[in-house]
PDBQT receptor file of N, H, CA, C and O in Angstrom, charges set to zero:
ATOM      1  N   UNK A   1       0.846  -1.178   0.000  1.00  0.00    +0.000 N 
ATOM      2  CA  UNK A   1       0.000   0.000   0.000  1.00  0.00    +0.000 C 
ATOM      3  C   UNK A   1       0.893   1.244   0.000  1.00  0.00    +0.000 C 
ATOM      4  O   UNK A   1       2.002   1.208   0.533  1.00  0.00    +0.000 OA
ATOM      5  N   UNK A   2       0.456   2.255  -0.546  1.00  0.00    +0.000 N 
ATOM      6  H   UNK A   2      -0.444   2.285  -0.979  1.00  0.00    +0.000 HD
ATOM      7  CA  UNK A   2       1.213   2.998  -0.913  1.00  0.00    +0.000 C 
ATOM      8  C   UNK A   2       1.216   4.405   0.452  1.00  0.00    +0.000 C 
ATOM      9  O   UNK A   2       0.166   4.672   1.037  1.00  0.00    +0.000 OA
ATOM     10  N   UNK A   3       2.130   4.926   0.672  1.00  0.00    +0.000 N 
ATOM     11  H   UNK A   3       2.983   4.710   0.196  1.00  0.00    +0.000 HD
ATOM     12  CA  UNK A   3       2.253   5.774   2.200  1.00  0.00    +0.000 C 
ATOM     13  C   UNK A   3       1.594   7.046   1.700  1.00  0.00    +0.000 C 
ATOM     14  O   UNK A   3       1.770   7.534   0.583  1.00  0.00    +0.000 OA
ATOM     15  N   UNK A   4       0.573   7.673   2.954  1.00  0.00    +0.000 N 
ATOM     16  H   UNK A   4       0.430   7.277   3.861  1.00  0.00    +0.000 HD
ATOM     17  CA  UNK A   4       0.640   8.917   2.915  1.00  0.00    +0.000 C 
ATOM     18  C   UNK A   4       0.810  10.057   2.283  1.00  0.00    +0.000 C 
ATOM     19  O   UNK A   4       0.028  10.833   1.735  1.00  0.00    +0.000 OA
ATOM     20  N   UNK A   5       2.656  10.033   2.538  1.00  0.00    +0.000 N 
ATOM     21  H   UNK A   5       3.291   9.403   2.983  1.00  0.00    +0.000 HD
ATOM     22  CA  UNK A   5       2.989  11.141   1.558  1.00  0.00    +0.000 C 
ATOM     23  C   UNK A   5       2.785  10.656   0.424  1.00  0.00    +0.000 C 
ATOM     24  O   UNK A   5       2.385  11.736  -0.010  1.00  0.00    +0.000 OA
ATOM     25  N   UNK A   6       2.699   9.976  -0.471  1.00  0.00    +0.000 N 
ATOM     26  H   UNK A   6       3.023   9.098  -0.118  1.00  0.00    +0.000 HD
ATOM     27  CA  UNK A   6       3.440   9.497  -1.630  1.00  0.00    +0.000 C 
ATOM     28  C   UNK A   6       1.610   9.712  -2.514  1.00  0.00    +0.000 C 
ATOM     29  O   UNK A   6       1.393   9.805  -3.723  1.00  0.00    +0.000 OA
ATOM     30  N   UNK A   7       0.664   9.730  -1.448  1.00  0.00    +0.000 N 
ATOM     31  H   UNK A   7       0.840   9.655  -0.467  1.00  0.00    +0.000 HD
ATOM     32  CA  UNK A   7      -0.684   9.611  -1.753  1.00  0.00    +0.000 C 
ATOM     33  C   UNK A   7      -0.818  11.461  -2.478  1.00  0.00    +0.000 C 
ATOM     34  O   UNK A   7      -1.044  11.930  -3.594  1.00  0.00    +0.000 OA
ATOM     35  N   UNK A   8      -0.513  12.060  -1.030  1.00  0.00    +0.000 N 
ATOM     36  H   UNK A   8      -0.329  11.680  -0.124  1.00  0.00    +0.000 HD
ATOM     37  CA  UNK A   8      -0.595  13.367  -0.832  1.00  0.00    +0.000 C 
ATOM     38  C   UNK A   8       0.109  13.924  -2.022  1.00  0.00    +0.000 C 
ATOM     39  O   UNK A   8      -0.389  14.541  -2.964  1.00  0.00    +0.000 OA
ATOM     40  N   UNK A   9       1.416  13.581  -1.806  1.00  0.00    +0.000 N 
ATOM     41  H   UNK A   9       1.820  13.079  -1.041  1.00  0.00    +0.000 HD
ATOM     42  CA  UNK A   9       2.758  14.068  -3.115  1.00  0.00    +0.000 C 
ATOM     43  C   UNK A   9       1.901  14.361  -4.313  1.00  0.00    +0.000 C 
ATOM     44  O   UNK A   9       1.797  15.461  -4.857  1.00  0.00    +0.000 OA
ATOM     45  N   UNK A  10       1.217  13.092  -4.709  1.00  0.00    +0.000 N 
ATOM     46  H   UNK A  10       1.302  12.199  -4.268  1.00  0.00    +0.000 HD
ATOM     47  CA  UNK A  10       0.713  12.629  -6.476  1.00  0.00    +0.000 C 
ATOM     48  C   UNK A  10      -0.358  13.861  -6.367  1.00  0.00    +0.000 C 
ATOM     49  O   UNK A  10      -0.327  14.734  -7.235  1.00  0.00    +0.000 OA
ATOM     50  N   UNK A  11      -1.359  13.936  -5.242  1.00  0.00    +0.000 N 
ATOM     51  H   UNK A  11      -1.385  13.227  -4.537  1.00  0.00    +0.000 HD
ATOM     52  CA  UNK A  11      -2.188  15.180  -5.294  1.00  0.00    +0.000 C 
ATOM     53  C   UNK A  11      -1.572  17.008  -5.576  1.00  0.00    +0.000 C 
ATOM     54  O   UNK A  11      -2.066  18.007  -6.099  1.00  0.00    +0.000 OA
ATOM     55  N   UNK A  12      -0.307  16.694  -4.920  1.00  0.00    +0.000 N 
ATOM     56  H   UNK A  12       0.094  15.883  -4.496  1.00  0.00    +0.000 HD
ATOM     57  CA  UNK A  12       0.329  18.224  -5.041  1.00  0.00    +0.000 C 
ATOM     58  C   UNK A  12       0.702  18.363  -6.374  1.00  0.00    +0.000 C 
ATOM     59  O   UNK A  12       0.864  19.546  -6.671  1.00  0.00    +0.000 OA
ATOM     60  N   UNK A  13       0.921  17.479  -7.400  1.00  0.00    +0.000 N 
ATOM     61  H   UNK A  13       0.789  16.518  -7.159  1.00  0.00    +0.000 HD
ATOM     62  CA  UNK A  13       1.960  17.564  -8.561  1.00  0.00    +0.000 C 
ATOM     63  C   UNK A  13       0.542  18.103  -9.685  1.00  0.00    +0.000 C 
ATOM     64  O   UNK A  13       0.518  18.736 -10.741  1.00  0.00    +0.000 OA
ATOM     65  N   UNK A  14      -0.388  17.556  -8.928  1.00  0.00    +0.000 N 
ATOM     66  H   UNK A  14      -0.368  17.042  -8.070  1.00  0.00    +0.000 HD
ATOM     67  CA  UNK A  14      -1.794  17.851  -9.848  1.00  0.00    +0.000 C 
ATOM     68  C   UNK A  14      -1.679  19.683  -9.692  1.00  0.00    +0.000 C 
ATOM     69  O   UNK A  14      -1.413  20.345 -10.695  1.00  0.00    +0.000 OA
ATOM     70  N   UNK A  15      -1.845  20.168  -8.716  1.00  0.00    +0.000 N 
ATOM     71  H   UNK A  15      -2.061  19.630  -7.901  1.00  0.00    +0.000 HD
ATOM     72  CA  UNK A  15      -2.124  21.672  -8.829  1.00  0.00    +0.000 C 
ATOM     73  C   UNK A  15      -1.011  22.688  -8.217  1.00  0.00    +0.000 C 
ATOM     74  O   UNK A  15      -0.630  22.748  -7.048  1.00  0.00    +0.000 OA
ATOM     75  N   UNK A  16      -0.576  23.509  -9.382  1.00  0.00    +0.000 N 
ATOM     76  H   UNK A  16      -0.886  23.461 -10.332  1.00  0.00    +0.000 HD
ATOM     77  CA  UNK A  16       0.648  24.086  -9.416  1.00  0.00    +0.000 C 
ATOM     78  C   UNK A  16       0.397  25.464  -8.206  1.00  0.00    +0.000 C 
ATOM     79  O   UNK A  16      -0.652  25.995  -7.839  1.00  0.00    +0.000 OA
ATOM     80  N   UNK A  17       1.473  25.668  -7.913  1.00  0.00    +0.000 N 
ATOM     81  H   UNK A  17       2.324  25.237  -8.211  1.00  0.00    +0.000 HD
ATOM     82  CA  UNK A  17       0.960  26.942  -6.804  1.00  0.00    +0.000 C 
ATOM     83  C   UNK A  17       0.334  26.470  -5.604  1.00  0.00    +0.000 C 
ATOM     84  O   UNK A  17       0.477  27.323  -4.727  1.00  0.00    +0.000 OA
ATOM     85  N   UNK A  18      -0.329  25.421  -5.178  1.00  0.00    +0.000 N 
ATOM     86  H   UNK A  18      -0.445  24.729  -5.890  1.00  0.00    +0.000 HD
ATOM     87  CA  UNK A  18      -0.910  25.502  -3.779  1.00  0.00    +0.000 C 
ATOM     88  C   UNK A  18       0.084  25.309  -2.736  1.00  0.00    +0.000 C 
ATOM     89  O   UNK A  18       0.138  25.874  -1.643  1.00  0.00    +0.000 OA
ATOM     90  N   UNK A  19       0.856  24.440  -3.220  1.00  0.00    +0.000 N 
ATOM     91  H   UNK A  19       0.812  23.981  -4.107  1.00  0.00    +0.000 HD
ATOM     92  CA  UNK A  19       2.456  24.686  -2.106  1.00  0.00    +0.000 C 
ATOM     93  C   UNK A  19       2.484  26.243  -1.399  1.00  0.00    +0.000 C 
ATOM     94  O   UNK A  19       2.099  26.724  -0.333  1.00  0.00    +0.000 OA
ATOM     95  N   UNK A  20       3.215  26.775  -2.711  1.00  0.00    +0.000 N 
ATOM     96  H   UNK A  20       3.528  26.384  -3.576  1.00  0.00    +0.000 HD
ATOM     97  CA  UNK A  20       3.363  28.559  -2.113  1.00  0.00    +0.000 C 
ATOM     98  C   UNK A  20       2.454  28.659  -1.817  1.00  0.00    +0.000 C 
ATOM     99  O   UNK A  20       2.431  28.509  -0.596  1.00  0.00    +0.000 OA
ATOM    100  N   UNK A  21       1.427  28.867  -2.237  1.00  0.00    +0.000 N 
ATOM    101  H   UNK A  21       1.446  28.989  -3.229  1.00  0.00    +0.000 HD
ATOM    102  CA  UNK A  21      -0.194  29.544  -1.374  1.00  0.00    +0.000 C 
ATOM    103  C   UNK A  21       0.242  28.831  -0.045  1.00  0.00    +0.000 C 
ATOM    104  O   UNK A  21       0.829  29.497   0.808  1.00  0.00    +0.000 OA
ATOM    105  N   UNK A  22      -0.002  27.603   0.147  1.00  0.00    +0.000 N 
ATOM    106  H   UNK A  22      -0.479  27.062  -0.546  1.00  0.00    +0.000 HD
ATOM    107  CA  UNK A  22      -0.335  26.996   1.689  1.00  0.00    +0.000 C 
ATOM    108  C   UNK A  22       1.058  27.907   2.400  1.00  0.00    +0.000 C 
ATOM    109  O   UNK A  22       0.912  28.449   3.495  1.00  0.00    +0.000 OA
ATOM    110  N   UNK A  23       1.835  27.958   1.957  1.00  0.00    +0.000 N 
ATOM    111  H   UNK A  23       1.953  27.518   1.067  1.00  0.00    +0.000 HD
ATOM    112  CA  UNK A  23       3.298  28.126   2.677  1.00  0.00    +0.000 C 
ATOM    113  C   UNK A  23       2.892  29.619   3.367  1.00  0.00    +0.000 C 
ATOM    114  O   UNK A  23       2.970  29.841   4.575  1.00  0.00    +0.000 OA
ATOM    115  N   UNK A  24       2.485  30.508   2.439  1.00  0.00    +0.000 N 
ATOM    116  H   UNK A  24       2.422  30.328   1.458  1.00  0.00    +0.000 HD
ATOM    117  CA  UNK A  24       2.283  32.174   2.307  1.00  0.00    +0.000 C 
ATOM    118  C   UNK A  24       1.522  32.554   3.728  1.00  0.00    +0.000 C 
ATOM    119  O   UNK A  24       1.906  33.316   4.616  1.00  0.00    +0.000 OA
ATOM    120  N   UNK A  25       0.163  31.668   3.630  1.00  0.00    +0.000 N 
ATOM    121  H   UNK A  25      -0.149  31.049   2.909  1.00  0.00    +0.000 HD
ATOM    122  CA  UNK A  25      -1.380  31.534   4.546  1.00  0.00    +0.000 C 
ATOM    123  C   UNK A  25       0.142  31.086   6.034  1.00  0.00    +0.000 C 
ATOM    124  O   UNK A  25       0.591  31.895   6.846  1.00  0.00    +0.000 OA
ATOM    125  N   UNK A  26       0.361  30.276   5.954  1.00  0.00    +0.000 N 
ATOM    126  H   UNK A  26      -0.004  29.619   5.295  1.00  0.00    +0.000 HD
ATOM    127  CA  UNK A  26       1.397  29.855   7.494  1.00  0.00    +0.000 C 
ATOM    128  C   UNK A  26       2.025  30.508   8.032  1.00  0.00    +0.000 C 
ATOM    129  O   UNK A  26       2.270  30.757   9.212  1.00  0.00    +0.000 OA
ATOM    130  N   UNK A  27       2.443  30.954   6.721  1.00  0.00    +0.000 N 
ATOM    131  H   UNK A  27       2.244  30.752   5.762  1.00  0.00    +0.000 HD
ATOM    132  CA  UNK A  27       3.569  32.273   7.155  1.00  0.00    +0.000 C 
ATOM    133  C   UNK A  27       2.921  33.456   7.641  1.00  0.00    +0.000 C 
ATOM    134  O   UNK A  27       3.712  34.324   8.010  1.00  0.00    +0.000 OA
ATOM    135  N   UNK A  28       1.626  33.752   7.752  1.00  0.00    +0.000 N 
ATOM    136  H   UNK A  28       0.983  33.047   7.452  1.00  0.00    +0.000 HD
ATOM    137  CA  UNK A  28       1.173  34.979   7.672  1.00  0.00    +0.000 C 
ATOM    138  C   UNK A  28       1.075  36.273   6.437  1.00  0.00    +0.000 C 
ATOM    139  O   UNK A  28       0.548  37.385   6.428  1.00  0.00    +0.000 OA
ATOM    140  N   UNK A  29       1.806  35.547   5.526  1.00  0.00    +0.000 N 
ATOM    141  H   UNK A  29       2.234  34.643   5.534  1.00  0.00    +0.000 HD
ATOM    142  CA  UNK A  29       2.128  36.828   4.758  1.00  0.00    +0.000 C 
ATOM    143  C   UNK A  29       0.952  37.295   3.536  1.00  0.00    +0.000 C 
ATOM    144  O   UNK A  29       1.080  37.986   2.526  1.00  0.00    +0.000 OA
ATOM    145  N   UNK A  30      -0.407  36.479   4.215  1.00  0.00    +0.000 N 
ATOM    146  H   UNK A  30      -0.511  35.918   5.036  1.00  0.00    +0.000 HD
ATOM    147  CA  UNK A  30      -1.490  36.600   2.995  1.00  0.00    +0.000 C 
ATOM    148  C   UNK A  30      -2.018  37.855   3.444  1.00  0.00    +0.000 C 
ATOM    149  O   UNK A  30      -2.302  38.666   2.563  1.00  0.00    +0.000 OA
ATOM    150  N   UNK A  31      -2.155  38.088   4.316  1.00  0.00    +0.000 N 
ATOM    151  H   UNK A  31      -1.924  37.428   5.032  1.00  0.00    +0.000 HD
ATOM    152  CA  UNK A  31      -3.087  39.321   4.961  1.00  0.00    +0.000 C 
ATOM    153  C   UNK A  31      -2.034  40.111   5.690  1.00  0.00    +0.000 C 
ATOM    154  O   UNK A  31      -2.128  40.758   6.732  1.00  0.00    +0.000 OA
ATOM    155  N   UNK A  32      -0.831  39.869   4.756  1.00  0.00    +0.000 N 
ATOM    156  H   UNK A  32      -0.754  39.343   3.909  1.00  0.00    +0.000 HD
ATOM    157  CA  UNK A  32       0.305  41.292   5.744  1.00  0.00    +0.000 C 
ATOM    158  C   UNK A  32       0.581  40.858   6.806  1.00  0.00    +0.000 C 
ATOM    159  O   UNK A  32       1.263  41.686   7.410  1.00  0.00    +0.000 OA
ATOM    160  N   UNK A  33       0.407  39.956   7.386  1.00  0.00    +0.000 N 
ATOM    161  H   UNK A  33      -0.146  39.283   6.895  1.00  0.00    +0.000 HD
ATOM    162  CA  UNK A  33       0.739  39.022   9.201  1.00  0.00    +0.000 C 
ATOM    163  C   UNK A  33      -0.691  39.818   9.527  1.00  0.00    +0.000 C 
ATOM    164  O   UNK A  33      -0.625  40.336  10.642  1.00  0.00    +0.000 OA
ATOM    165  N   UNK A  34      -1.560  39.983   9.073  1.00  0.00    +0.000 N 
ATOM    166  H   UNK A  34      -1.614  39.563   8.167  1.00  0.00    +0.000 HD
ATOM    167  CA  UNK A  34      -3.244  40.599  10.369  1.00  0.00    +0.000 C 
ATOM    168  C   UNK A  34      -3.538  38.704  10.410  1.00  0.00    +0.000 C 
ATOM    169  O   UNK A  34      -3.609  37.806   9.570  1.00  0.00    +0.000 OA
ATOM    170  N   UNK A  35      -3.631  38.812  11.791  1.00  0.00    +0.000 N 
ATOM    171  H   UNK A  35      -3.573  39.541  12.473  1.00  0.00    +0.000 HD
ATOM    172  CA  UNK A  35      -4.073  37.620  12.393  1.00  0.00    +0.000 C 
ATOM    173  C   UNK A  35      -5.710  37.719  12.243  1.00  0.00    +0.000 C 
ATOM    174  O   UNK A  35      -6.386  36.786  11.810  1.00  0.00    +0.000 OA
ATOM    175  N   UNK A  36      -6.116  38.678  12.561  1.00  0.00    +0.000 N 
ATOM    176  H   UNK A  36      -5.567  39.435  12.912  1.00  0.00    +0.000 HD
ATOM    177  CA  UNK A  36      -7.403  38.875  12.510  1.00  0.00    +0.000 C 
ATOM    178  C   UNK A  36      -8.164  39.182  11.255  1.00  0.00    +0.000 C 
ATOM    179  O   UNK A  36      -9.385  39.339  11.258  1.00  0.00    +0.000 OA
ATOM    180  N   UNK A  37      -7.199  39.290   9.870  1.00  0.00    +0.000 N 
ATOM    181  H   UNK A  37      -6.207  39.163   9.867  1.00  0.00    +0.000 HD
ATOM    182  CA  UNK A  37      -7.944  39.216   9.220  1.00  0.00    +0.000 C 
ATOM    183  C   UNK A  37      -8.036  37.799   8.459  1.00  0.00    +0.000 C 
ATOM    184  O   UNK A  37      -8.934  37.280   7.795  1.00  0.00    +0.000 OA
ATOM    185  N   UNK A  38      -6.960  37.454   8.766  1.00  0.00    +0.000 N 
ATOM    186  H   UNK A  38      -6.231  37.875   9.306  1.00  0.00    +0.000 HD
ATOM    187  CA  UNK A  38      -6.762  35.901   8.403  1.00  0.00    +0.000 C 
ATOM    188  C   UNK A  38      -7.981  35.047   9.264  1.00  0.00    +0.000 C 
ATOM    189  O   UNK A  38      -8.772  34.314   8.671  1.00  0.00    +0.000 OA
ATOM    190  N   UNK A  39      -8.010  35.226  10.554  1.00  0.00    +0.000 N 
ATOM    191  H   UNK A  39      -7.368  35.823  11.035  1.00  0.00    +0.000 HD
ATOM    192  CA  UNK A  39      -9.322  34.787  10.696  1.00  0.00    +0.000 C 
ATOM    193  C   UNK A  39     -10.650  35.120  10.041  1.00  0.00    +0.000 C 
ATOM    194  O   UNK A  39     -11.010  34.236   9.264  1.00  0.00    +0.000 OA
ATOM    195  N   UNK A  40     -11.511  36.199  10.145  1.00  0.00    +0.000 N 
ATOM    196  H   UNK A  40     -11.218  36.917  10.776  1.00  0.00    +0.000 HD
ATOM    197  CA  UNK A  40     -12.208  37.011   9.378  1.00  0.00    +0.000 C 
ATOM    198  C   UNK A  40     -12.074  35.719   7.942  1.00  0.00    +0.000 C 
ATOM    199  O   UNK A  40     -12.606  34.619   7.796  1.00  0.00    +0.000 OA
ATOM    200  N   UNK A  41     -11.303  36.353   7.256  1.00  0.00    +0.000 N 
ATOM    201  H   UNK A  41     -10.871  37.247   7.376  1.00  0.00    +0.000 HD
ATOM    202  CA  UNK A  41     -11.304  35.244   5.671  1.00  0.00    +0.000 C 
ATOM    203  C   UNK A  41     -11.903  34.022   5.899  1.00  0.00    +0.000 C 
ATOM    204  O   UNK A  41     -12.997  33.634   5.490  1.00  0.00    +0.000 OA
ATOM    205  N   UNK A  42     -11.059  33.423   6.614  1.00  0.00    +0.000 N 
ATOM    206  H   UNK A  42     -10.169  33.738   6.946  1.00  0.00    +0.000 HD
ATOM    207  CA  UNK A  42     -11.227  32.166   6.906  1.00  0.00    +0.000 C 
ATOM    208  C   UNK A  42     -12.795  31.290   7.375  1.00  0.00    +0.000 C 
ATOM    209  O   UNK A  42     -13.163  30.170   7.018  1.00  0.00    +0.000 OA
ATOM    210  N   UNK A  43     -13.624  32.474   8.464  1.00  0.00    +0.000 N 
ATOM    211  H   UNK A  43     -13.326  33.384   8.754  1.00  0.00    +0.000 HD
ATOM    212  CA  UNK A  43     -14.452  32.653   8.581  1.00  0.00    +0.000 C 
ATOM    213  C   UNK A  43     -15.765  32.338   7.647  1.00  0.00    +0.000 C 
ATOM    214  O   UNK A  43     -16.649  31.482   7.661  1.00  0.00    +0.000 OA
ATOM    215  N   UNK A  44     -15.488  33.298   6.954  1.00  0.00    +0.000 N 
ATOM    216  H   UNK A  44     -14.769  33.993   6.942  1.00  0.00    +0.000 HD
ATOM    217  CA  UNK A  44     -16.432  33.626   5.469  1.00  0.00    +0.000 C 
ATOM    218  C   UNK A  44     -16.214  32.641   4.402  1.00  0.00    +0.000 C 
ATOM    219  O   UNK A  44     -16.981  32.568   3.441  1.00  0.00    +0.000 OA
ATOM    220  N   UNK A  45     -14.971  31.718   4.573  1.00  0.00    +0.000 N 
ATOM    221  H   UNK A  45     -14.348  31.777   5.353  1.00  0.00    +0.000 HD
ATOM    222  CA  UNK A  45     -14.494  30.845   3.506  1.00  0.00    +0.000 C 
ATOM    223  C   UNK A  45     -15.666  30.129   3.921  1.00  0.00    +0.000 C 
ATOM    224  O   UNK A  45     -16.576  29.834   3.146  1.00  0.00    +0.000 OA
ATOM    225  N   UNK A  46     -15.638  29.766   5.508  1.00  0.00    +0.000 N 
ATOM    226  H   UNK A  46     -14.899  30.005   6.138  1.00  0.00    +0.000 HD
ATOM    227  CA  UNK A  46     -16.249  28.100   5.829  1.00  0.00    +0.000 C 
ATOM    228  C   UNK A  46     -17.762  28.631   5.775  1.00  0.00    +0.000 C 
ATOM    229  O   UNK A  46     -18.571  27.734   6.013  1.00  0.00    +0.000 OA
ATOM    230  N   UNK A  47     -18.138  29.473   5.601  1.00  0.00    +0.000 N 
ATOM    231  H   UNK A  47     -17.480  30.202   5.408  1.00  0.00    +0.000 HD
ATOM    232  CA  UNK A  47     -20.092  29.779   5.610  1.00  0.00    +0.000 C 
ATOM    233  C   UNK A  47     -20.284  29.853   4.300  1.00  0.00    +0.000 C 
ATOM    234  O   UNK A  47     -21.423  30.056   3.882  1.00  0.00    +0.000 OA
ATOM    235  N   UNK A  48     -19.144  29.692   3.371  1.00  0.00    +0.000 N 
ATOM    236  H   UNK A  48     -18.219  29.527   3.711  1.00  0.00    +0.000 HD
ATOM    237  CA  UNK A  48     -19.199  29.532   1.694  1.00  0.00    +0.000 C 
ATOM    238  C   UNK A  48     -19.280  31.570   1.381  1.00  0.00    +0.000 C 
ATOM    239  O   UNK A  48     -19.413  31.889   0.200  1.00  0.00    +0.000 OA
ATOM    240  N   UNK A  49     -19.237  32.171   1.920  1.00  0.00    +0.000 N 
ATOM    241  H   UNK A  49     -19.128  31.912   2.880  1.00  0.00    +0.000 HD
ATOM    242  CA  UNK A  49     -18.364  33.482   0.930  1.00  0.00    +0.000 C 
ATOM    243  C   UNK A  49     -16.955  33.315   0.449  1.00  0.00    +0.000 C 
ATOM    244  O   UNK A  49     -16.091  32.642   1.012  1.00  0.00    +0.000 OA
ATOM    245  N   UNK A  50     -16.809  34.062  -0.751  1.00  0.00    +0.000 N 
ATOM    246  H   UNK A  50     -17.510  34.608  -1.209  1.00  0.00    +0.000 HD
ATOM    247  CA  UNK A  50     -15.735  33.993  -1.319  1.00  0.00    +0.000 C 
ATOM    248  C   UNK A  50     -15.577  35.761  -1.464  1.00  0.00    +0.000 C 
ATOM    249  O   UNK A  50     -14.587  36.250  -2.007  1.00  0.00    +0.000 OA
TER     250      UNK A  50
């Protein structure tokens, strides 16, 4: 059976850029480091606003 990563890996190679995106969002650097607006977003993501 094939591991985890190796599952995950084959999914990342599918869509270019979500690495950096995910990396950016961790880092803080999507919303300038606002913690609070990173929440806020995040917020509105999960009630389906975009």
């Amino acid at each position: 059976m094939a591991s985890l990563k190796k599952i995950v890996d084959s999914y990342m190679q599918k869509v270019s850029g979500l690495k950096e995106h995910c990396d950016r969002c961790l880092k803080t650097e999507r919303w300038n480091g606002s913690v609070v607006l990173m929440v806020v977003n995040v917020t509105f993501t999960l009630i389906g606003l975009n």
